[in-house]
N, CA, C and O atoms as a DFTB+ gen file, in Angstrom:
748 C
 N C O
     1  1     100.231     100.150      74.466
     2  2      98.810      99.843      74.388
     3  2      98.493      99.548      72.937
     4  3      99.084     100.019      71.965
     5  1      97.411      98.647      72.928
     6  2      96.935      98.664      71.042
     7  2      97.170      99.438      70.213
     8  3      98.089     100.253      70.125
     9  1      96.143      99.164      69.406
    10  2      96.075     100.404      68.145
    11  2      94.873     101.304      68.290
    12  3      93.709     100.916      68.393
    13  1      95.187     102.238      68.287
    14  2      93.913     103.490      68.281
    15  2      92.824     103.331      66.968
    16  3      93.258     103.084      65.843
    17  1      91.100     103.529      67.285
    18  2      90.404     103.387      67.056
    19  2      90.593     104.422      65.764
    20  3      91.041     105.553      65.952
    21  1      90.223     103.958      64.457
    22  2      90.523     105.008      63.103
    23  2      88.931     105.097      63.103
    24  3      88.480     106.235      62.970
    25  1      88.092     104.136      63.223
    26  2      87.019     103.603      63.001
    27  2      85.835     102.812      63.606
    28  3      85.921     101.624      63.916
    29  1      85.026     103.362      63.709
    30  2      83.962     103.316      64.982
    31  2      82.981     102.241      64.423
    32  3      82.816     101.237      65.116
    33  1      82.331     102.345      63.273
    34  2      81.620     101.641      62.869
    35  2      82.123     100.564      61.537
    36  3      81.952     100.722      60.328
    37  1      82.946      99.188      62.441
    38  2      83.518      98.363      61.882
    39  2      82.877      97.090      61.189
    40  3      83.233      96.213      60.402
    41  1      81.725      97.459      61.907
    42  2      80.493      96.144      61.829
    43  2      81.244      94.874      62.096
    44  3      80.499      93.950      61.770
    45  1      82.515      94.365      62.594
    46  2      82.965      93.442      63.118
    47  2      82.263      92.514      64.645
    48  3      82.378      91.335      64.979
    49  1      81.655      93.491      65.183
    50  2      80.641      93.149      66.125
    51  2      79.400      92.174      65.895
    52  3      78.851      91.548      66.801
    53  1      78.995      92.133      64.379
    54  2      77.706      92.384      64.467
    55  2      77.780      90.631      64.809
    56  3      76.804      90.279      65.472
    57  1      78.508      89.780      64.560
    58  2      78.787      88.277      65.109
    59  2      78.554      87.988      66.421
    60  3      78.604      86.829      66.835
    61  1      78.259      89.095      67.243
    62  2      78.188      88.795      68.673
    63  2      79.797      88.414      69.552
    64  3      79.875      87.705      70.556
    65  1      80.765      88.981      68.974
    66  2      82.238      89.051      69.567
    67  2      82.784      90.202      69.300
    68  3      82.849      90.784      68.218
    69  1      83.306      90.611      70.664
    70  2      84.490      92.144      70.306
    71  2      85.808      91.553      70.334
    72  3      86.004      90.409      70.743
    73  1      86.772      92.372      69.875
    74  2      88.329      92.292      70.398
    75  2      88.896      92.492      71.633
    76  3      88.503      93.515      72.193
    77  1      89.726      91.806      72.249
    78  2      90.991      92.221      73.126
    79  2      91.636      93.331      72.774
    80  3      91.576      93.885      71.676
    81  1      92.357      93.709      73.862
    82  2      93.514      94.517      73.576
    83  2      94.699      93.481      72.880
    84  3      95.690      93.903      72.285
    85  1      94.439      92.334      73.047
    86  2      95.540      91.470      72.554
    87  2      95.114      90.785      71.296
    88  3      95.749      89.869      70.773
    89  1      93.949      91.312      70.825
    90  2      93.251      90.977      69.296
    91  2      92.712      89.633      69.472
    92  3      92.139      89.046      68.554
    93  1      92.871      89.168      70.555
    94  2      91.664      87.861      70.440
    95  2      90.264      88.314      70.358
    96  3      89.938      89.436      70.746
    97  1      89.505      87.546      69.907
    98  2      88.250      87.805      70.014
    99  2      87.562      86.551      71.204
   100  3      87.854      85.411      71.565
   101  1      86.201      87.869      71.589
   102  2      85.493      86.885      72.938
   103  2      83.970      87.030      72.555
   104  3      83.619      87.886      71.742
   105  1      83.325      86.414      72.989
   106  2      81.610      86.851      73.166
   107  2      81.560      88.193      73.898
   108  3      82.218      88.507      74.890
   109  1      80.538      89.030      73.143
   110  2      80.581      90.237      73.873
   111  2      79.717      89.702      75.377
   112  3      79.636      90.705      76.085
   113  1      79.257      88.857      75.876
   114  2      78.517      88.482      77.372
   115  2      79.783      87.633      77.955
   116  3      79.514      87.087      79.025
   117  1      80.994      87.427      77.515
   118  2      82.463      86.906      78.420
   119  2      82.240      87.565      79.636
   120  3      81.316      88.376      79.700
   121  1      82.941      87.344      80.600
   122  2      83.103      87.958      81.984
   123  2      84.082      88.849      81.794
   124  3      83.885      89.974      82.253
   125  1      85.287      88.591      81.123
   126  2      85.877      89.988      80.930
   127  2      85.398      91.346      80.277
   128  3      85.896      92.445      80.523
   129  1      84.149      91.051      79.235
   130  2      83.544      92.458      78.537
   131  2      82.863      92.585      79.704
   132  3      83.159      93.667      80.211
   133  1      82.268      92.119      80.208
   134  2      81.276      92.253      81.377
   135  2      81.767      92.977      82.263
   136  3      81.040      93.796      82.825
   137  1      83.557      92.815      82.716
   138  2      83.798      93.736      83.579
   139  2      84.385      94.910      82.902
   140  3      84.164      95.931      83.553
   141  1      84.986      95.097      81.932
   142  2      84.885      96.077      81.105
   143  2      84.255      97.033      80.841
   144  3      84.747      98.154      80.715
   145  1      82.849      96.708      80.688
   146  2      81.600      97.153      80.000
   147  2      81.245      98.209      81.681
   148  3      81.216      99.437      81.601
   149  1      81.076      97.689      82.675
   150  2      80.675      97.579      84.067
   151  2      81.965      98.969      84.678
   152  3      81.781      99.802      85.565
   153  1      83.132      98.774      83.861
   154  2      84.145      99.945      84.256
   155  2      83.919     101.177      83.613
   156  3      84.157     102.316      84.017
   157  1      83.249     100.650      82.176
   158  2      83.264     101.974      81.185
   159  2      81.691     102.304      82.017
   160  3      81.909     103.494      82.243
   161  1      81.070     102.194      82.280
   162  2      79.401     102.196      82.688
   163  2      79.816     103.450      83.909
   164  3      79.239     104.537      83.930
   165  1      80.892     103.067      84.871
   166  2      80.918     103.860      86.289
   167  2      81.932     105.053      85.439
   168  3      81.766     106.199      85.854
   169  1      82.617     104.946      84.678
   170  2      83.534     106.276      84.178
   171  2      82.466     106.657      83.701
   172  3      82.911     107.677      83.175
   173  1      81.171     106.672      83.399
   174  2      80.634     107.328      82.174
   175  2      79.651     108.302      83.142
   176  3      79.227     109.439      82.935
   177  1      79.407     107.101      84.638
   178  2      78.585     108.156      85.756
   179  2      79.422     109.196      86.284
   180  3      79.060     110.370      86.357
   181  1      80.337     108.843      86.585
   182  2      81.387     109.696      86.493
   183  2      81.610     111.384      85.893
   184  3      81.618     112.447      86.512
   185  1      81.751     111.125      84.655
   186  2      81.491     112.112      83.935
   187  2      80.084     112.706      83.825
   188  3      79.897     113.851      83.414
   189  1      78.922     111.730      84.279
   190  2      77.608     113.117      84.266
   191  2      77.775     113.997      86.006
   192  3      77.419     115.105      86.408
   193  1      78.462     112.876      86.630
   194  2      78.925     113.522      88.216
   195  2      79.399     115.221      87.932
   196  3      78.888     116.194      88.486
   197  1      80.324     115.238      87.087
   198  2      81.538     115.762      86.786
   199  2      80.693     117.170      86.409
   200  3      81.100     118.263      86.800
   201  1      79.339     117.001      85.520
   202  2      78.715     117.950      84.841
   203  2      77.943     119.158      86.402
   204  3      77.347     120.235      86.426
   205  1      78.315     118.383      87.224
   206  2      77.424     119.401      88.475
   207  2      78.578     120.091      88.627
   208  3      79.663     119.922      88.069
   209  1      78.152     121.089      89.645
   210  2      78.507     122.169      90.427
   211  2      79.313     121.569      91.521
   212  3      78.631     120.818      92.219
   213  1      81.146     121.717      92.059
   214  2      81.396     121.049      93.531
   215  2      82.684     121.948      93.239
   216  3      82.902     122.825      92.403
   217  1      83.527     121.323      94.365
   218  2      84.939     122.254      94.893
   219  2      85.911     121.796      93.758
   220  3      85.816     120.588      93.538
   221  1      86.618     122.307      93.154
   222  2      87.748     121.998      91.842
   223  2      88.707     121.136      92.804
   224  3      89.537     120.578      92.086
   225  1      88.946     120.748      94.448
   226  2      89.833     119.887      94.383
   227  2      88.435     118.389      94.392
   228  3      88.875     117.379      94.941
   229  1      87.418     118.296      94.027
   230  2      86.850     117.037      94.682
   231  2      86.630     116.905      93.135
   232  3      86.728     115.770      92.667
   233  1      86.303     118.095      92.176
   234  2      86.521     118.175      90.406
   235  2      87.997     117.181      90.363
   236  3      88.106     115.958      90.277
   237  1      88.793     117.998      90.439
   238  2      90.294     117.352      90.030
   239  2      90.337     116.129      90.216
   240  3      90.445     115.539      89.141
   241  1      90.287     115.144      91.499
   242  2      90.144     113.977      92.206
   243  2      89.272     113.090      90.733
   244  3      89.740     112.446      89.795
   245  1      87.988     113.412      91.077
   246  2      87.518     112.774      89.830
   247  2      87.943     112.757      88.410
   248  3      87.399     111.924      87.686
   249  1      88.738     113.467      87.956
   250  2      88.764     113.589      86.562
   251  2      89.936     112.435      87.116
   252  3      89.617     111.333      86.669
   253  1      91.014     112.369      87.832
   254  2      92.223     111.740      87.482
   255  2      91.337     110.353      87.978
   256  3      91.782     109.448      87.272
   257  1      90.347     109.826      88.822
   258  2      89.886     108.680      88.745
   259  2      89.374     108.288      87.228
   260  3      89.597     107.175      86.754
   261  1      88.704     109.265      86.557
   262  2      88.151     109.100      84.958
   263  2      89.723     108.419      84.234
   264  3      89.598     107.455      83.478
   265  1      90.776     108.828      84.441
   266  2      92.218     108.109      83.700
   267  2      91.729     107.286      84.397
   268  3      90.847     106.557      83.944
   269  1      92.166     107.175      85.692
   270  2      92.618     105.498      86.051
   271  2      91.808     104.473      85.965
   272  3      92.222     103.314      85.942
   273  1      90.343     104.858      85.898
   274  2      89.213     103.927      84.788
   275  2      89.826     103.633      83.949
   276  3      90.396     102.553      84.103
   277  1      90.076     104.370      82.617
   278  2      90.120     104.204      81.232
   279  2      91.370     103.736      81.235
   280  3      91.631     103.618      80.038
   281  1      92.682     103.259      82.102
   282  2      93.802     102.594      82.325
   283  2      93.297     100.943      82.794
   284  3      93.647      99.884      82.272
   285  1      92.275     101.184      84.061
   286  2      92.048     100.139      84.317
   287  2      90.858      99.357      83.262
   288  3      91.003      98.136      83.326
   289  1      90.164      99.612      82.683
   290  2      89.689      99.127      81.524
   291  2      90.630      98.097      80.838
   292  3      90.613      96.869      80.758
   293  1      91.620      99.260      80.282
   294  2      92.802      98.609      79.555
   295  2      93.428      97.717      80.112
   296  3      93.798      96.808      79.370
   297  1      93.722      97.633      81.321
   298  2      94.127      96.402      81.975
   299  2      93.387      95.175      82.121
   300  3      93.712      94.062      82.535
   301  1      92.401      95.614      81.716
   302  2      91.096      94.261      81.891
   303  2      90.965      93.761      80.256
   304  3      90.511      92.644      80.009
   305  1      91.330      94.534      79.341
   306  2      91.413      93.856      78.488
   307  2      92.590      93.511      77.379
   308  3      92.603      93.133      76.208
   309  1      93.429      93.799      78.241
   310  2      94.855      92.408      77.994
   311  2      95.189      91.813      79.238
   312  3      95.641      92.371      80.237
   313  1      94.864      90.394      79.032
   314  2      94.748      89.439      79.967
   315  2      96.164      89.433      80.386
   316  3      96.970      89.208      79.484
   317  1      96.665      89.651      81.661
   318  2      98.436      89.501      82.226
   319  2      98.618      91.160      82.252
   320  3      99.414      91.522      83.119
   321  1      98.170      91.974      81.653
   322  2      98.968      93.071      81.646
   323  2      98.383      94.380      82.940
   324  3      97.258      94.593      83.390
   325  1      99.591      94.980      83.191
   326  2      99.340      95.678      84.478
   327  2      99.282      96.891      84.421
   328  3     100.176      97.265      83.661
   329  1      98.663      97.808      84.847
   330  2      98.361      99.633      84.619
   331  2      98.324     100.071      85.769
   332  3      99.226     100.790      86.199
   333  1      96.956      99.618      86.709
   334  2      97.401      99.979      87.930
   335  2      98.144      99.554      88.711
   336  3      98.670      98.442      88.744
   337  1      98.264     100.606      89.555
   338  2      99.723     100.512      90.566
   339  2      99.717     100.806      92.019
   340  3      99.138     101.825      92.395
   341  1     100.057     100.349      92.521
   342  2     100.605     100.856      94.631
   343  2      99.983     102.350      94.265
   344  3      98.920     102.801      94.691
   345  1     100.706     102.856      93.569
   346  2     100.777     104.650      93.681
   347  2      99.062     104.864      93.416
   348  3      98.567     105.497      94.348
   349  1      98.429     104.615      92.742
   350  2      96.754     104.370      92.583
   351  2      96.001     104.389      93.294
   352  3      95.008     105.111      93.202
   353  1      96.272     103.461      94.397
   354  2      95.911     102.562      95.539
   355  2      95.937     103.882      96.710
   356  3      94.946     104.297      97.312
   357  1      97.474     104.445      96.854
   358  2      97.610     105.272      97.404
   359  2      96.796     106.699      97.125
   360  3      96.043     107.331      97.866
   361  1      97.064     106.852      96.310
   362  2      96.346     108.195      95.736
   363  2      94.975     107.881      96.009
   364  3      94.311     108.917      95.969
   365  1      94.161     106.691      96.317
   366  2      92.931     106.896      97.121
   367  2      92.500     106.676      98.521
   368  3      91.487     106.961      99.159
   369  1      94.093     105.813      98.890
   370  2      93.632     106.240     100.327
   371  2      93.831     107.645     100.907
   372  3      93.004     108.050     101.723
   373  1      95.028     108.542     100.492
   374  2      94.950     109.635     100.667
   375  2      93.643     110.908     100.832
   376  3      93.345     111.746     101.683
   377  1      93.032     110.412      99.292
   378  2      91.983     111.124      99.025
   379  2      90.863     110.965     100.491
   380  3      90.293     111.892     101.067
   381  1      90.802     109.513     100.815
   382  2      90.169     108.741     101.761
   383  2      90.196     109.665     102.960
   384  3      89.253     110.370     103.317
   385  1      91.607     109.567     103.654
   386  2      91.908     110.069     104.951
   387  2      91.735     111.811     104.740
   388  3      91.736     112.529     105.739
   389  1      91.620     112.276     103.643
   390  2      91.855     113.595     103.859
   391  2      90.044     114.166     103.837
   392  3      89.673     114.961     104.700
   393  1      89.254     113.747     102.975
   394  2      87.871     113.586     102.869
   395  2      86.975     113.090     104.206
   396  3      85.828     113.336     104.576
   397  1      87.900     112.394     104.662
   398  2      87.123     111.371     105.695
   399  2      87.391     112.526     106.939
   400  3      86.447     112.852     107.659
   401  1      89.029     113.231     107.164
   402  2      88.695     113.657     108.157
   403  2      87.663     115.381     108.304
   404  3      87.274     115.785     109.400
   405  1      87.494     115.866     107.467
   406  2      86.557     116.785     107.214
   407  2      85.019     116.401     107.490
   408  3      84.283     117.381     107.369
   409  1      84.633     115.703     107.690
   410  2      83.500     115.142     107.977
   411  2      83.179     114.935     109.533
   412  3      84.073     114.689     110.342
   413  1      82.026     115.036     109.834
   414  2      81.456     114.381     111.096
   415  2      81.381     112.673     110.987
   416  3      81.654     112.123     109.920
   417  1      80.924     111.776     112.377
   418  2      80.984     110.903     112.582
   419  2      79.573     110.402     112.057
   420  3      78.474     110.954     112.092
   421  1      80.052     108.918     111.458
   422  2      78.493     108.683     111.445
   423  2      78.001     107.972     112.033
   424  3      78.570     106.883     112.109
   425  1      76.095     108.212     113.125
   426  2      75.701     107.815     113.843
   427  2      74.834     106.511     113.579
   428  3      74.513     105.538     114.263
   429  1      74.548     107.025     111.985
   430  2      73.289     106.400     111.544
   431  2      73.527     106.189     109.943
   432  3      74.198     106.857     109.157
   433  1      72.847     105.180     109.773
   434  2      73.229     104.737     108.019
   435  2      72.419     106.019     107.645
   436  3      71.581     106.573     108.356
   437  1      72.941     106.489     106.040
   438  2      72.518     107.202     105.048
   439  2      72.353     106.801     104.273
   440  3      72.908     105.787     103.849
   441  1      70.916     107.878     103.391
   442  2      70.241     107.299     102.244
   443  2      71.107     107.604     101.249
   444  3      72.098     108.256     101.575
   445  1      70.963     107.264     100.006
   446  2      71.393     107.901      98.887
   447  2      70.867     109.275      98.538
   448  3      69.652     109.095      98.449
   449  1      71.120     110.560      98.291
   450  2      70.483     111.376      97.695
   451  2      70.822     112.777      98.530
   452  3      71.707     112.504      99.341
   453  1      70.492     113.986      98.613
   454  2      70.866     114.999      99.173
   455  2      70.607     115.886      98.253
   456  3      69.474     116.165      97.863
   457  1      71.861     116.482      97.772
   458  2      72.023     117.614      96.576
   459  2      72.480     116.573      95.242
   460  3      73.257     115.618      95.275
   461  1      71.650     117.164      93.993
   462  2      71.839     116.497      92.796
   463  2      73.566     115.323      92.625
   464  3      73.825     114.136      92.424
   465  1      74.100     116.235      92.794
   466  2      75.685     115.748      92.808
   467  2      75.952     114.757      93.934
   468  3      76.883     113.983      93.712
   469  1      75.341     114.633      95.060
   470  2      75.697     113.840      96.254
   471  2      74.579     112.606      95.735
   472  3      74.778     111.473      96.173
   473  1      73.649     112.789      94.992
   474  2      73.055     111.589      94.395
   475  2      73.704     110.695      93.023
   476  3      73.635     109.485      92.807
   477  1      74.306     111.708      92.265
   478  2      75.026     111.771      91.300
   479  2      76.217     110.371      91.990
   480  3      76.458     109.290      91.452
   481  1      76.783     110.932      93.362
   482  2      78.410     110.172      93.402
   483  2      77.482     108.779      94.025
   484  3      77.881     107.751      93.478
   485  1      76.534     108.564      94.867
   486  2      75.932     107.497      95.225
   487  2      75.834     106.487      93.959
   488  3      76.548     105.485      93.954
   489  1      74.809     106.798      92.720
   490  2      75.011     106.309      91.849
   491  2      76.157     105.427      91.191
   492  3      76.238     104.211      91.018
   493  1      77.070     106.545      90.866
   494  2      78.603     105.899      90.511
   495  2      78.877     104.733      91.668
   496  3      79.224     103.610      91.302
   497  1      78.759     104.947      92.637
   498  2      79.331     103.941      93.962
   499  2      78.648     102.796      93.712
   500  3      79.322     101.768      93.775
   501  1      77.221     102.660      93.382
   502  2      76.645     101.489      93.071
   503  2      76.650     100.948      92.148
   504  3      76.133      99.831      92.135
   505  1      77.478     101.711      90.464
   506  2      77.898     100.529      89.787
   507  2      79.896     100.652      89.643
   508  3      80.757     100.265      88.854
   509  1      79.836     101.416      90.913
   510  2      81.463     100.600      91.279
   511  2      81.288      99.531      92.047
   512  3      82.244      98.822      91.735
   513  1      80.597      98.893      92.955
   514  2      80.022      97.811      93.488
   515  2      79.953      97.101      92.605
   516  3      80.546      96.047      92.835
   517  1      79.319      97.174      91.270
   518  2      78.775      96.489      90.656
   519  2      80.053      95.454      89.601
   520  3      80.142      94.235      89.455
   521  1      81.034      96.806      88.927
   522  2      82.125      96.801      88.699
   523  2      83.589      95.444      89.493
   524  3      84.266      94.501      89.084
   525  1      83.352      96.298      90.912
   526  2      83.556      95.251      91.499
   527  2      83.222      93.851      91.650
   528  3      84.022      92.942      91.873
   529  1      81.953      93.755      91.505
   530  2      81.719      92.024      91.699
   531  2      82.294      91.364      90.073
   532  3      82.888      90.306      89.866
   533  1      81.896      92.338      89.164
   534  2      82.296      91.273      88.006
   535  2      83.919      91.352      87.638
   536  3      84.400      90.681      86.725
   537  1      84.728      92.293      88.501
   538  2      86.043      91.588      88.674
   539  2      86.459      90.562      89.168
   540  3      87.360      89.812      88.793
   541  1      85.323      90.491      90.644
   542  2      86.038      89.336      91.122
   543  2      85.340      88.110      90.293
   544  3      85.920      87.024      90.293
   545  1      84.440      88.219      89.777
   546  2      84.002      87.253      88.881
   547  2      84.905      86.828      87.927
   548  3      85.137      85.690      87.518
   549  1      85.424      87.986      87.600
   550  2      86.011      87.428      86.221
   551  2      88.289      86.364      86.553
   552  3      89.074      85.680      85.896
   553  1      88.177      87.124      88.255
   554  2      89.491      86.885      88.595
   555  2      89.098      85.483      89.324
   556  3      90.131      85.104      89.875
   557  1      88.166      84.652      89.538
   558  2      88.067      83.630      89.972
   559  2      88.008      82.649      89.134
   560  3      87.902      81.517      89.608
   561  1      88.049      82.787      87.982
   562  2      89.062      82.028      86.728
   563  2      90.608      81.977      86.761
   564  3      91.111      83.084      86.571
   565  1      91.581      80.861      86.974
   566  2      92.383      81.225      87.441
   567  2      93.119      81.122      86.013
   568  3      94.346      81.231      86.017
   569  1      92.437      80.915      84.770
   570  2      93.623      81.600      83.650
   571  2      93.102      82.966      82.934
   572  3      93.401      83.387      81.817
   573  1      92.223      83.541      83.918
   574  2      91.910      85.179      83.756
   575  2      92.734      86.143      83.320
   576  3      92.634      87.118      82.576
   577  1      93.841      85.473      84.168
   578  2      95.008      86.745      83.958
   579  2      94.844      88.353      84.860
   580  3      95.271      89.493      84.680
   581  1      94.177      87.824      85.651
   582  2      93.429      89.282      86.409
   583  2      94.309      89.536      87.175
   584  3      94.756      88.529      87.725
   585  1      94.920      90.770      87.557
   586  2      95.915      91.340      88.446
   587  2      94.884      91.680      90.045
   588  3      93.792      92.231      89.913
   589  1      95.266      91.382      91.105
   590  2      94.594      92.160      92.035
   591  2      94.761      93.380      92.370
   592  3      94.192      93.554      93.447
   593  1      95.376      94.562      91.906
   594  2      95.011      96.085      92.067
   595  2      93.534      96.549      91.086
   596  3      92.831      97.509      91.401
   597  1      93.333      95.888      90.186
   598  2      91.867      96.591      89.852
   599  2      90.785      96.257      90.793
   600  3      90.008      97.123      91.196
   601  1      90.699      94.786      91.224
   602  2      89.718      94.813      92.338
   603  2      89.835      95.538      93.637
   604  3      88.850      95.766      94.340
   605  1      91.273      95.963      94.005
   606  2      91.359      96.573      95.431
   607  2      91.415      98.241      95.108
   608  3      91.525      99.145      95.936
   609  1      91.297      98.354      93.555
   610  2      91.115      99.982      93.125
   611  2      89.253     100.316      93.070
   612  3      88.511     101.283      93.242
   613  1      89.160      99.242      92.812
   614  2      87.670      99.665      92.371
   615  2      86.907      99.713      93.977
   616  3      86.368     100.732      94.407
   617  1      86.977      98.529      94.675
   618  2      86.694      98.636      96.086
   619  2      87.276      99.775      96.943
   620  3      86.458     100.076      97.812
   621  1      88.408     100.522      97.011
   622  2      88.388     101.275      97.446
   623  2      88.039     103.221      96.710
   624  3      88.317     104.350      97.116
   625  1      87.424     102.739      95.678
   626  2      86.702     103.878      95.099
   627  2      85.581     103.808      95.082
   628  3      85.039     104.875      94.796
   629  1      84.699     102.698      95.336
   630  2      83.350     102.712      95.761
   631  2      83.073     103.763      97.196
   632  3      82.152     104.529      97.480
   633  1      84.481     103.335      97.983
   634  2      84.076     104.102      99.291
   635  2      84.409     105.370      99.375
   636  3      83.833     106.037     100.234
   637  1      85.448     106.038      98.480
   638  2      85.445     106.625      98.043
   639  2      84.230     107.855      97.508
   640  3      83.728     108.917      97.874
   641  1      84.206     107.278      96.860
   642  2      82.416     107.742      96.009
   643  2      81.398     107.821      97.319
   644  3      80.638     108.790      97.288
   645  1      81.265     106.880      98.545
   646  2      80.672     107.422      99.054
   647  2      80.807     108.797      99.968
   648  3      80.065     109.779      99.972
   649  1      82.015     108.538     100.748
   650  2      82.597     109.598     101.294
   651  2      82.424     111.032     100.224
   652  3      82.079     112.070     100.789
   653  1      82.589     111.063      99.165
   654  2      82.470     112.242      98.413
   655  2      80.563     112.504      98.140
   656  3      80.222     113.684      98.048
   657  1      80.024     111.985      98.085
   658  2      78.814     112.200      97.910
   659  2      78.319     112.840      99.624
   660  3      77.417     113.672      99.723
   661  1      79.002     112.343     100.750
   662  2      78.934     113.458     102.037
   663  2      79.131     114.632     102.081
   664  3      78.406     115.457     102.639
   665  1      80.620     114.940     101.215
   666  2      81.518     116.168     101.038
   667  2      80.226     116.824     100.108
   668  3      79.715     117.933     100.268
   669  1      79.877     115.815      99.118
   670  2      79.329     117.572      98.335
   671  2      78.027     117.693      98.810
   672  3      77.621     118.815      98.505
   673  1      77.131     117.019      99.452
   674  2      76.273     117.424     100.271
   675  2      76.671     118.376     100.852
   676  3      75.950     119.359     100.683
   677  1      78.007     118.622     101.840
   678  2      78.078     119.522     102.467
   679  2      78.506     120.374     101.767
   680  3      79.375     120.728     102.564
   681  1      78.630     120.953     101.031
   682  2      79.188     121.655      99.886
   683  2      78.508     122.447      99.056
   684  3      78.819     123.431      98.385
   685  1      77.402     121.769      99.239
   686  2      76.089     122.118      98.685
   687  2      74.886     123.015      99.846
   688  3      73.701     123.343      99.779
   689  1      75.834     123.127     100.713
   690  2      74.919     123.582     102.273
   691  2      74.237     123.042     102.679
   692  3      73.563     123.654     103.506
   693  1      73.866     121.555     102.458
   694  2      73.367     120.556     103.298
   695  2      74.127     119.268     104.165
   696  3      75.301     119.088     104.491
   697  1      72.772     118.404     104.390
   698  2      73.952     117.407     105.316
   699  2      73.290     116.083     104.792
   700  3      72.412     115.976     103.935
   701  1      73.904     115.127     105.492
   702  2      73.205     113.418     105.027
   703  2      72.064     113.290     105.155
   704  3      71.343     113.995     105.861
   705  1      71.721     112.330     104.462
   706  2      70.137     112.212     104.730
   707  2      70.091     110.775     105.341
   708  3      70.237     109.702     104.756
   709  1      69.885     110.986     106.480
   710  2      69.748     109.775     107.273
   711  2      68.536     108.721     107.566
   712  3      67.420     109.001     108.003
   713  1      69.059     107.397     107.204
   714  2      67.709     106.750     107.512
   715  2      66.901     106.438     108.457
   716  3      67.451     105.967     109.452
   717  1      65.802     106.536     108.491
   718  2      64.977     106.426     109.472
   719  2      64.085     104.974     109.646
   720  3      63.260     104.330     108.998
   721  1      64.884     104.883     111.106
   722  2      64.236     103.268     110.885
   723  2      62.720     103.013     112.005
   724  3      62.871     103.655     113.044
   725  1      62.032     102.615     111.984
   726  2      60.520     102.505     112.737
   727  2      60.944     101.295     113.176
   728  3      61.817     100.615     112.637
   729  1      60.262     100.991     114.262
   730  2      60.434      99.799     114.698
   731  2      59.193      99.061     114.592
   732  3      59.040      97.966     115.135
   733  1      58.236      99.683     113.850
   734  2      56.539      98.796     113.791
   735  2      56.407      99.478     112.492
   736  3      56.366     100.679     112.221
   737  1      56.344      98.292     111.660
   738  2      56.110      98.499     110.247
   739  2      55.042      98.996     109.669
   740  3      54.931      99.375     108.503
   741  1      53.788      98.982     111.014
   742  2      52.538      99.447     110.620
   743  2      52.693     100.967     110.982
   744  3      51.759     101.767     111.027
   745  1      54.369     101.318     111.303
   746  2      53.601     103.098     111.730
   747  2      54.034     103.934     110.567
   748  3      53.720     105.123     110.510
């Protein structure tokens, strides 16, 4: 990987361009800072997630997604180069099937929100969505250099994130908060 940061305030920015991992320089509004920016944004919800109260294995789970952010970051900014992996991929469907089967069925869409923390992982999910689109934004350039495991990591940690925002609802001694739909807008 690069060179480690000695120095935070380089004023090299102030031109309106950051660095690569490969020392090119881009406009900081490129589609690659954009998805960058959009990865560091969901690790960072992440970590206020992290600040609640939940079970140390749904703790653990998240912290090792917080690496594979700050890996997949790095992969987004050296164009060609690869971090995530199959084993990644796996390690969330696992999380998936094992989360998923602890749960009841769902009858009815859910809102965002519940217990602080089950609003907390909703959040993160919506700018892993978000995350997501400006990968594929940025991989529909076809001299991007974009690998497809960050888009099929980030998409399957959005769902992720939701499924866990169920768990700590329940965790929290509550349950989903389900939407309620009217069928006459005037009632």
């Amino acid at each position: 990987m690069g060179h480690r940061l000695s120095k935070i305030a380089t004023r090299t920015g102030d031109d309106g361009t950051t660095g690569l991992g490969d020392g090119r320089r881009v406009s900081k509004d490129d589609a690659r800072i954009v998805a960058i920016g959009d990865v560091d944004e969901l690790n960072s919800c992440i970590g206020v997630l992290l600040c609640e109260a939940m079970p140390s294995d749904v703790r653990d789970a998240l912290t090792q997604v917080q690496n594979d952010l700050f890996d997949l970051g790095g992969e987004l900014s050296i164009p060609g180069h690869s971090m995530i992996q199959e084993s990644h991929l796996a390690q969330l469907d696992a999380w998936l099937a094992d989360y998923n089967a602890t749960l009841p069925p769902l009858a009815e869409f859910i809102l965002p929100g519940g217990s602080r923390a089950a609003a907390l992982a909703h959040v993160a999910r919506t700018v892993c969505r978000r995350a997501e689109r400006a990968i594929v934004a940025l991989g529909r350039d076809e001299t991007a250099g974009v690998n497809e495991a960050p888009r099929q990591y980030v998409n399957r940690l959005s769902d992720l994130m939701f499924v866990l925002a169920r768990v700590l609802n329940r965790a929290d001694g509550g349950k989903d908060v389900l939407w309620s739909h009217t069928q006459d807008a005037g009632q």
